[in-house]
C-alpha positions in Angstrom: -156.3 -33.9 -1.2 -157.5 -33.7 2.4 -160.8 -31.4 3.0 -159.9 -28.5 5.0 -162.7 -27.9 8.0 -162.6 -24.3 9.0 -161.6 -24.2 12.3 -164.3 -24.4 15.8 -164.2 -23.2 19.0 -165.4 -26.6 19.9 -162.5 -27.8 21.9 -162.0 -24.2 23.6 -165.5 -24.9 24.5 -165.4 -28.4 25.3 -162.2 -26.9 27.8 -164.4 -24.5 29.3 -167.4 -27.2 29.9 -164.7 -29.3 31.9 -163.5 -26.3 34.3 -167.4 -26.3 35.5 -166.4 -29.7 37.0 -163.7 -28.3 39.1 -166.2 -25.3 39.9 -168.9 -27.0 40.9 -166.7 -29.4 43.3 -165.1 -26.7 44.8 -168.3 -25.0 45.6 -169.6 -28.0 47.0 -166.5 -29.0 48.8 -166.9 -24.9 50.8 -170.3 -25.8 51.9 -169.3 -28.8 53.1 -167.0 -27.4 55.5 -169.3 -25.2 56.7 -171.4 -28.1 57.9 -174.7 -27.5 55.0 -174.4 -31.1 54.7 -172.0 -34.3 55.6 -169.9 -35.6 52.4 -166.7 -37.6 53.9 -165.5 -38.5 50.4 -165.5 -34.9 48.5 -162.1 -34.6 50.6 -160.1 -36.9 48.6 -161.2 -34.9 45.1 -160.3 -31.3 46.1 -158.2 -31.2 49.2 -158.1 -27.7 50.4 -161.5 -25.8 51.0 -160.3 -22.9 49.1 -161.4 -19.8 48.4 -164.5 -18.7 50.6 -167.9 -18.7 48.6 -170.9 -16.3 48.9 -173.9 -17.9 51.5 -176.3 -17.4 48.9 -174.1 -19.8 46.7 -173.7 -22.2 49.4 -177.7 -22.7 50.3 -178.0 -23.0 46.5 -176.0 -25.6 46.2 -177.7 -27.2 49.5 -180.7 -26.9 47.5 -179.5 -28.4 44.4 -177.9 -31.7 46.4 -180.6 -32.0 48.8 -183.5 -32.0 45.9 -182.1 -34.3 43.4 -180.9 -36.8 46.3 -185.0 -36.4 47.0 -185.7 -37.5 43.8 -182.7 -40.0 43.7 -183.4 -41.9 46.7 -187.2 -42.0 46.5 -186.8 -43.9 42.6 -183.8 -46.5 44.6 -186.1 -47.3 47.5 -189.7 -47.3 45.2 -187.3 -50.1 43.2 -186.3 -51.7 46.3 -182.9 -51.1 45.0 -183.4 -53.7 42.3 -182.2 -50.8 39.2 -179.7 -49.1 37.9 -178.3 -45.3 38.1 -176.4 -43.6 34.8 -174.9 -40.4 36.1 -174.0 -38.2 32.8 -171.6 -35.5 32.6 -171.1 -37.0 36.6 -167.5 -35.2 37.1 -165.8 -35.6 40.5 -169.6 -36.7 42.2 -169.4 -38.6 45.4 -172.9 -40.4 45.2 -171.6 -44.2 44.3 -170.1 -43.7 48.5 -173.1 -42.0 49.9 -175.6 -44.9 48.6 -173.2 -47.6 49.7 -173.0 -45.7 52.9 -176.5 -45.3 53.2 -177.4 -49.3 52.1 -179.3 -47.5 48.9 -176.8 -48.8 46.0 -178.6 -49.8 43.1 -177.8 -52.9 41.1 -175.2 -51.0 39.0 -174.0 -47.4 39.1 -172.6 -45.5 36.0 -170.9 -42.7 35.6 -170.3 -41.0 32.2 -168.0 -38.0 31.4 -165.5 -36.9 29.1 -162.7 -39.0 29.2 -159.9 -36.5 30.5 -162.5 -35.7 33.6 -162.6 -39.7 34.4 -159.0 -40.3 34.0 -158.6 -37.9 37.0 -161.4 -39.6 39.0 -159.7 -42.5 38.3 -156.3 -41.5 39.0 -157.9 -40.3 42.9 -159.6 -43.3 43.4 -156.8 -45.3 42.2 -154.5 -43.4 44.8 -157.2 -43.1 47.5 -157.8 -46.1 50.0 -161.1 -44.2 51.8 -162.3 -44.0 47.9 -161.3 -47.5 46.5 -162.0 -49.6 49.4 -165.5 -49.4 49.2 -165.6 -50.5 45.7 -163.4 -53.4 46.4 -165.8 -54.1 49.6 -168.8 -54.9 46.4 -166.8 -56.5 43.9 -167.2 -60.1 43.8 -164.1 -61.3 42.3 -160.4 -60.7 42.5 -159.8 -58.2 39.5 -161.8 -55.3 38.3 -161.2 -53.7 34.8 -159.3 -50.6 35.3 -157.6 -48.4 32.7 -156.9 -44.6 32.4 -160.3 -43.9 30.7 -162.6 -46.6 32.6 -163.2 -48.4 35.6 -165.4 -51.4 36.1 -166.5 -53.1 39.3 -170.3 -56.0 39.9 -171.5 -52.1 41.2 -169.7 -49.4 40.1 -168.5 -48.6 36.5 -167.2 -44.7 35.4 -166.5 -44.4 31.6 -164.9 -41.5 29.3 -167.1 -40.8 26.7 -169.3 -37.8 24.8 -172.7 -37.7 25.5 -172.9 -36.3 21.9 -172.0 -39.2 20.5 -175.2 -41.5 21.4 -173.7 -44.9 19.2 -170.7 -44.8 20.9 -172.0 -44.4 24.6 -174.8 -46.7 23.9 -172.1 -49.4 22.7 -169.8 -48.9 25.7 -172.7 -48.9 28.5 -173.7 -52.3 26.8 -170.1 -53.2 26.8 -169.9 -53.1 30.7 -173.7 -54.8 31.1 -176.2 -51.9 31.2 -179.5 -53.9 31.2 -182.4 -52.5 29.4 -184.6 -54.5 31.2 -183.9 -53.1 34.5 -185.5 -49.8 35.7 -183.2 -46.8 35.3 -182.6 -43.7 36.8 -180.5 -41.2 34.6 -179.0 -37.6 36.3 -177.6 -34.6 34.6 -176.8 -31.7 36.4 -175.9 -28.7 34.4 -175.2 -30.6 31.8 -177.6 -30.7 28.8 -177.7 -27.0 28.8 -173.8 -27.4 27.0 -175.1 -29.3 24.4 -177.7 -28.0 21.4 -181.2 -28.6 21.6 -180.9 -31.1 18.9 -178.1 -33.2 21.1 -179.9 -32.9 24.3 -183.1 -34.1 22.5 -181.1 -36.7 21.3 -180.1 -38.7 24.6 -183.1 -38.2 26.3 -184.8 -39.6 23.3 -182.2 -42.5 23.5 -182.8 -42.9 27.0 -186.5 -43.3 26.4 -185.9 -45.9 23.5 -183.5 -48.1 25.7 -185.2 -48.5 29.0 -189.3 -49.3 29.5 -189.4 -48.3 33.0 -187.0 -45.2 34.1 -186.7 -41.8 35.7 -184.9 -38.8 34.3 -183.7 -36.2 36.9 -182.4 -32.9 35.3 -180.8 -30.0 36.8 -180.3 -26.7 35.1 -180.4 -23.0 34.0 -184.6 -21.8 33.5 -186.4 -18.6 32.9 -183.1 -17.4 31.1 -184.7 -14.8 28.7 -184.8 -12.2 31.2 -182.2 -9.7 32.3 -180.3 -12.0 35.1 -180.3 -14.7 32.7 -178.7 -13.1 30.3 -176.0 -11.4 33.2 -175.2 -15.3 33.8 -174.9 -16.1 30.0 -172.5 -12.7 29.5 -170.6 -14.5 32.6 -170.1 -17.6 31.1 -169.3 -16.4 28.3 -166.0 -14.4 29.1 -164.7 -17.5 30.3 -165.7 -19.1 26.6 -168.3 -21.1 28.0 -171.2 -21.3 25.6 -174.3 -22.2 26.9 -175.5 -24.1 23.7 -178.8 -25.3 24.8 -179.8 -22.4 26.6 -183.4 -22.1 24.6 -184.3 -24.9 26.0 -184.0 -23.2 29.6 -186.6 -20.5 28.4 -189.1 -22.1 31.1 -190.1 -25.0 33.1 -192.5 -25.8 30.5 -190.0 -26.0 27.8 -187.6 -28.0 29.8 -190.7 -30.2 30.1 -191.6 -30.3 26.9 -187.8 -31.7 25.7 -188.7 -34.6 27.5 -192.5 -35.3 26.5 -191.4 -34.6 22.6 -188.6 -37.7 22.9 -190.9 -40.8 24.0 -191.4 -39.9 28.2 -194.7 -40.4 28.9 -194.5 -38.0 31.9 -192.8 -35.0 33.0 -193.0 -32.5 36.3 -190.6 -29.3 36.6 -190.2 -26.9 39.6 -188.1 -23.8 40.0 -185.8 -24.3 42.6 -187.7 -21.2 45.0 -190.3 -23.8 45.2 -188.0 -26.8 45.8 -186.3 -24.4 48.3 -189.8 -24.4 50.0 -190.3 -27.7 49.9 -187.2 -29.2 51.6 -187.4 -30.2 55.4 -187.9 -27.0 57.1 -186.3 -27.9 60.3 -182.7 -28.8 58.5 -183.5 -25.2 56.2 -183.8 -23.5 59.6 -179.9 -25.2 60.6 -178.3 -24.1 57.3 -179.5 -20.9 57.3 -178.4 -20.3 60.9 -174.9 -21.1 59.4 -174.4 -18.0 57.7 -175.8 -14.1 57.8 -177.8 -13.9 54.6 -177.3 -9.7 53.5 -178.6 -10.6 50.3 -181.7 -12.4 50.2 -183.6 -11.0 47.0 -180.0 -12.2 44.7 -180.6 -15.9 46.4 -184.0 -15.5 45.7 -183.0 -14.3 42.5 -180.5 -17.6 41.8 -183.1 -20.0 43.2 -185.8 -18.6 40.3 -183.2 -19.3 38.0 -182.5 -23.1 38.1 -184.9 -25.8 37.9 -185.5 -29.6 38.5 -186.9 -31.9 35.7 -188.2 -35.4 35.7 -189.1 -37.3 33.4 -190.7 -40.9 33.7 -191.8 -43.6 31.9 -193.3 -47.1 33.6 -194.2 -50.0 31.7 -193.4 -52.3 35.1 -196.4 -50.2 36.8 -193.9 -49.2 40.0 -196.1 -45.5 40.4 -192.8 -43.6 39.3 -194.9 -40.4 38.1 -196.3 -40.5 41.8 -192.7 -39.3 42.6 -192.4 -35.7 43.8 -191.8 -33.3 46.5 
């Protein structure tokens, strides 16, 4: 007789996790129209600009995209482009187009995310000539493997899989020719902070284990034990979101420490107040000309509550922990 599991909220969860795709791109998508930064592409994922979002959310999410580009760009060009990007839990992201745009594509660009997320991506770029051309344009041969849960070009390659599930995604990044050999820069933006400390500790351990010489650029939830961390988490939480890792996200030392625990040899973390600061002050000084700001202590507020990590580890010497704001 069959063994009865009691039931789990897992896959009301898991639901919930992939909504914060469609957020996040809509969000993105408002700003973009209001000129916080150029993204031709994001037009083909969510057509309409929708419904109108707060300017405290829009300059955060300037800071988010204009930071971890920093971070992303400056490991690309220290390489000389001669690596490899993983994007993971990469939704409806339009980087792949911005680097070729911008002559910054790496070797190889993956994307991972749950496999109902990349069948959509695939079904826009699939019906998208603005989206598929440019992977055509960097494909060397006639046919490239596509199928409702992957896509796989010589520079672009987007597979459905679950980052909890570290044999499988290790066997299907192999599959399509993830080199070990070659530097690596892995993203994750809002995304280990869904998964328990012990699965987040888990990939970035196997990240460590499987490349000598690579970068780790995390963007999340910090400083959430005081009262407007726990307003967020209540937030999330009505809409059966579960913020799983969220102990990790105590401080910038503990999001540090995930990384120097699982094999990094290095590891810098800012609040993103400080990244804020840090950013080009003549474009700050456009974007916030865009909008009236009425509420500047809640972005304030928003900013001391997210963070960027890196992580590094350099057997090939290239100076990655020199890389910073």
């Amino acid at each position: 007789m069959a063994t009865r599991h009691p039931f789990t909220d897992t896959d009301t969860s898991d639901e919930a996790v992939r909504a914060t795709c469609d957020d996040a791109t809509a969000c993105k998508r408002f700003a973009i129209s209001k000129g916080y930064w150029k993204d031709p592409y994001i037009q083909y994922f969510v057509r309409s600009v929708g419904e109108r979002k707060a300017p405290e959310i829009n300059r955060g999410y300037y800071g988010r995209v204009r930071g971890v580009n920093h971070l992303l760009d400056a490991f690309i060009k220290k390489t000389q482009r001669d690596c490899q990007v993983i994007n993971l839990g990469a939704g409806l992201d339009t980087t792949f187009w911005r680097l070729k745009d911008e002559d910054l594509l790496p070797k190889k660009y993956f994307e991972v995310d749950f496999p109902t997320v990349v069948a959509r991506k695939i079904h826009y770029i699939k019906t998208k000539p603005h989206l598929s051309k440019p992977i055509i344009e960097t494909h060397s041969t006639d046919s490239l493997l596509l199928d409702a849960h992957s896509l796989d070009s010589d520079r672009y390659c987007i597979i459905g899989s679950d980052l909890r599930d570290i044999a499988t995604l290790d066997e299907q990044l192999k599959k399509y020719h993830l080199n070990p050999e070659l530097p690596a820069l892995l993203l994750s933006e809002c995304v280990l902070v869904y998964m328990t400390p012990a699965q987040s500790s888990n990939l970035v351990h196997w990240a460590a284990n499987t490349f000598h010489t690579a970068m780790f650029i995390n963007y999340e939830q910090v400083n959430m034990s005081d009262r407007f961390g726990q307003v967020m988490i209540e937030n999330l939480q009505r809409r059966q979101c579960t913020l799983a890792g969220v102990e990790v996200c105590r401080s910038l030392d503990s999001q540090k420490d995930r990384f120097l625990r699982t094999g990094w040899d290095h590891a810098d973390a800012l609040d993103m107040v400080t990244v804020y600061s840090m950013l080009p002050q003549e474009d700050v000084a456009r974007i916030e000309r865009l909008e009236f700001l009425d509420e500047k202590e809640l972005l304030q507020q928003l900013l001391q509550h997210y963070s960027i990590c890196w992580a590094t580890k350099d057997k090939l010497s290239l100076g990655l922990s020199q890389l910073a704001f």
